[in-house]
N, C-alpha and C positions, 0 to 999 in steps of 0.2 A: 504494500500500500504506500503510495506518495504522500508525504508530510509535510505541506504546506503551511507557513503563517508564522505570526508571533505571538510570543507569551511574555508577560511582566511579571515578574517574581517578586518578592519579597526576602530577597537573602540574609538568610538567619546567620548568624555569627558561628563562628569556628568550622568555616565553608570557603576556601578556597571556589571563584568563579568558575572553573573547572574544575568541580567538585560535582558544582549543580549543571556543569551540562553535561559529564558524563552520568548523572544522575536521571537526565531528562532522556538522553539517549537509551538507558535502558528501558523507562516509564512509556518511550513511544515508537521502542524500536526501529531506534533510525539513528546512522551515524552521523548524519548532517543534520549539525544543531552548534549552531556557533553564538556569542555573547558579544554585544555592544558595550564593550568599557568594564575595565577587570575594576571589582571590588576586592580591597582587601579581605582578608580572614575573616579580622576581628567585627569589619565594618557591618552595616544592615544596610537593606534599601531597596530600590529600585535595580533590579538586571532586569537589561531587555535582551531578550533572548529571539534567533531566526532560525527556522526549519527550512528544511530543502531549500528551494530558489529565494526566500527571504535572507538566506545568508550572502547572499549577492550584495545586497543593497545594507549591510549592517555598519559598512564605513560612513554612510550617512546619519545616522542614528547616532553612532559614535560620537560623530563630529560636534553634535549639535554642545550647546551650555548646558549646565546640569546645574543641580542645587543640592546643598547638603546642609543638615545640623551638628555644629563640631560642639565638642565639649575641651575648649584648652584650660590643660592643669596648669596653672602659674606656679612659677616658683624653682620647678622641675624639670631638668635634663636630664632626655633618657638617646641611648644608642643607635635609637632606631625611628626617633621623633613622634609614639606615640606609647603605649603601654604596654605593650610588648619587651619593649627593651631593657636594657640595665641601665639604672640609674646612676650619670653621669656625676650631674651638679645640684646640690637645693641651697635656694634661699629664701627668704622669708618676704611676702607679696602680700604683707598685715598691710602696708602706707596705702594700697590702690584701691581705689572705686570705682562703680564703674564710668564716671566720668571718663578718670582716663586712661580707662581702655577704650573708651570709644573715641575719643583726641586719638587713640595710637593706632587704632584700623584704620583711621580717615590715609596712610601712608600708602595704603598697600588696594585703593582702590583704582582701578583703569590696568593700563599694560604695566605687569612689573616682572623683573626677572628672577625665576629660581630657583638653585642648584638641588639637580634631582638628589632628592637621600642614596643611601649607600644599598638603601634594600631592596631599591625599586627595578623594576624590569626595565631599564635603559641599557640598551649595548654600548660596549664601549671596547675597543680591541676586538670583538667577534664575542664576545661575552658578556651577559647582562649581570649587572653591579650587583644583583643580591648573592648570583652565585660568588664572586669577590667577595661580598662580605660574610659569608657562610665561615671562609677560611681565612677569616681576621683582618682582612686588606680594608684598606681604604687610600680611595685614589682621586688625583684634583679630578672636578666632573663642570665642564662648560655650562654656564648658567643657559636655561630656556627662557623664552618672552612667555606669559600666559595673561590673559586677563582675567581682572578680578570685577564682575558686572554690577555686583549691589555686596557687602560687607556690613551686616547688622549686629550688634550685641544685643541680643533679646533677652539675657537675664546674668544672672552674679554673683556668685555666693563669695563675700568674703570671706578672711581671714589668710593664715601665714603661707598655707598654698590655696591661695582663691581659685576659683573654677569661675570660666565665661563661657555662655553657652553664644554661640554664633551662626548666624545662618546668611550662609556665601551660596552667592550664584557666580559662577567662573565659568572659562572657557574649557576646552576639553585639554586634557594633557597637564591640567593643576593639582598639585600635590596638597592636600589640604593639611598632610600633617607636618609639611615644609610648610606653611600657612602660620600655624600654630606655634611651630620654633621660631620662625622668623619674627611674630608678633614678643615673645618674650623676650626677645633679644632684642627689640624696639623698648619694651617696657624696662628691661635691664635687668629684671629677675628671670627670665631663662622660663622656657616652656615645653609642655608637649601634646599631643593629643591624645585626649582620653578614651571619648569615644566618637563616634563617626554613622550617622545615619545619609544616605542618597534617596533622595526626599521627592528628585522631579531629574528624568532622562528621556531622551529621544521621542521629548513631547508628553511622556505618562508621568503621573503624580503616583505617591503613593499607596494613596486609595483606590489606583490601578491593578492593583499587581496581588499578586495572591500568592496565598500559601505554600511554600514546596510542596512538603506533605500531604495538601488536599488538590493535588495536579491529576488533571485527567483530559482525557482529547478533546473533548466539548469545551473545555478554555481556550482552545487557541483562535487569537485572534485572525485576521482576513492577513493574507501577503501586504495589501494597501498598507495597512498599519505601520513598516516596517517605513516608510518617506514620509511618517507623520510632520518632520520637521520640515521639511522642505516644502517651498509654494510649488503650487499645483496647476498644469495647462491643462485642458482639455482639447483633445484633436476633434477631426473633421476625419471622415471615413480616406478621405486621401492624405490626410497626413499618418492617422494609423495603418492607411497602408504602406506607406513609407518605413515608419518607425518600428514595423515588425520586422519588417526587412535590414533596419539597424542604419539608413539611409539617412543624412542630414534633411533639415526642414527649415523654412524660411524661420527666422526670429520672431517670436512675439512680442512687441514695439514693447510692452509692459516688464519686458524680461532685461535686467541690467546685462550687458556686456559681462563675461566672466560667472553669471550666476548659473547655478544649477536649476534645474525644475524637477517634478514628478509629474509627468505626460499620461494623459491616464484617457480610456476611450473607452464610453457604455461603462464609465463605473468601473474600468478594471485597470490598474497600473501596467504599463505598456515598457515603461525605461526610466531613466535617469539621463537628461541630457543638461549637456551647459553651452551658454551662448557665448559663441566664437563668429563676433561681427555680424553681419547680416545672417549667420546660420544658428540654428540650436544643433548641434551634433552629439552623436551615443557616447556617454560614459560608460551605462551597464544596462542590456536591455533583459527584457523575462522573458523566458522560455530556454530553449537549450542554444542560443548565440552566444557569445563568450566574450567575457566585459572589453570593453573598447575605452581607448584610452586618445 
């Protein structure tokens, strides 16, 4: 049986992201079942998850902004930037309120850059840094640009290791528990991340997303789902006939130069194209054509 669509999870903690899709691959028998954006272990949230021909189109969904609820522990330096690790440094973060932690977010809103932790999946040599830091290394790691879209302190418990709960919406490829160090290191007492929920991905909220444990094949949502992020054209029988075929199409005047669309005919997603001058031309079309670059 063909397994089409997608499904929004709610990843429970001490789950590795390929955890739950080799989990869903045995639930729906099928080895094509890939993940829009790896959550940590420890973290919960939102996975969006694509079957069969949805795993096409999953770098879209990726890409989009996300939102999360962090909890930074003040005070606290740990080895791995959230509570997993060994604790580095403490000091005492009794003088702060939340005034000014919200004066010290205000730093780290818009494009800012930075240096992936040692744990993260970033290759570097042909090898990604966590396995390095598995075997004690730690090596300089060229800072990234990400954007930080909105930065709130929504709550505070003081005292000598205060806790700020935060809710960031960022770009894709931000490291929220580089976030968290980075902010204690503005405040001067040193931080980490305690804990980490993903709240809103590739368009779903959390009141999207369901239960591992109560998964079954009547949740999966339609292929469409899977370009929820992206604006939407609709063709004309001659331009889907075009687009099946994987064939360029004139521009829709509405379509920026460089942006992407979801091209969709009769209700049904057709491609992924982006506008290249007077053309919209195939990124990734459905069916069994082969993504186009």
């Amino acid at each position: 049986m063909t397994v089409d669509g997608v499904l929004v999870i709610d990843k429970p903690a001490g789950m590795t992201s390929h955890d739950v899709v080799e989990r869903l691959r045995r639930v729906f028998a099928t080895k094509k079942v890939g993940h829009a954006g790896t959550l940590d272990p420890d973290a919960t949230g939102v996975l969006v998850l694509g079957f069969g021909r949805a795993t096409r189109f999953l770098m879209y969904s990726q890409a989009a902004p996300k939102r999360y609820t962090a909890v930074a522990q003040l005070g606290v330096t740990t080895s791995t930037q959230d509570a997993s690790g060994a604790i580095l440094s403490t000091s005492s973060a009794a003088d702060l309120d939340r005034a000014a932690v919200m004066r010290a977010v205000r730093a780290f809103v818009g494009e800012i850059e930075q240096i992936p932790p040692m744990v993260s999946a970033v290759k570097v040599g042909g090898e990604r840094l966590y396995q390095k830091a598995r075997r004690g290394e730690e090596i300089d790691r060229p800072p990234r640009r990400v954007t930080i879209y909105e930065l709130e302190v929504t709550s505070f418990e003081p005292g000598p290791q205060a806790r700020a709960t935060l809710s960031v919406k960022c770009s894709a490829g931000t490291y929220v528990r580089t976030l968290a160090h980075d902010l204690g290191q503005q405040l001067g007492c040193g931080a980490h991340l305690n804990s980490l929920c993903r709240t809103e991905a590739g368009g779903f909220m959390l009141s999207d997303a369901e239960a591992l444990e109560r998964v079954e094949l009547g949740m999966l949502r339609p292929l469409e789902d899977v370009v929820r992020p992206l604006g939407r054209v609709d063709l004309d029988d001659a331009e889907a006939r075009a687009v099946g075929d994987g064939k360029p199409i004139p521009a829709h005047l509405a379509v920026p130069d460089g942006a992407l669309r979801a091209l969709f005919a009769n209700g049904r997603l057709m491609a992924v194209y982006r506008r290249a001058g007077d053309l919209l031309r195939a990124e990734t079309v459905v069916g069994d054509l082969a993504t186009r670059r």
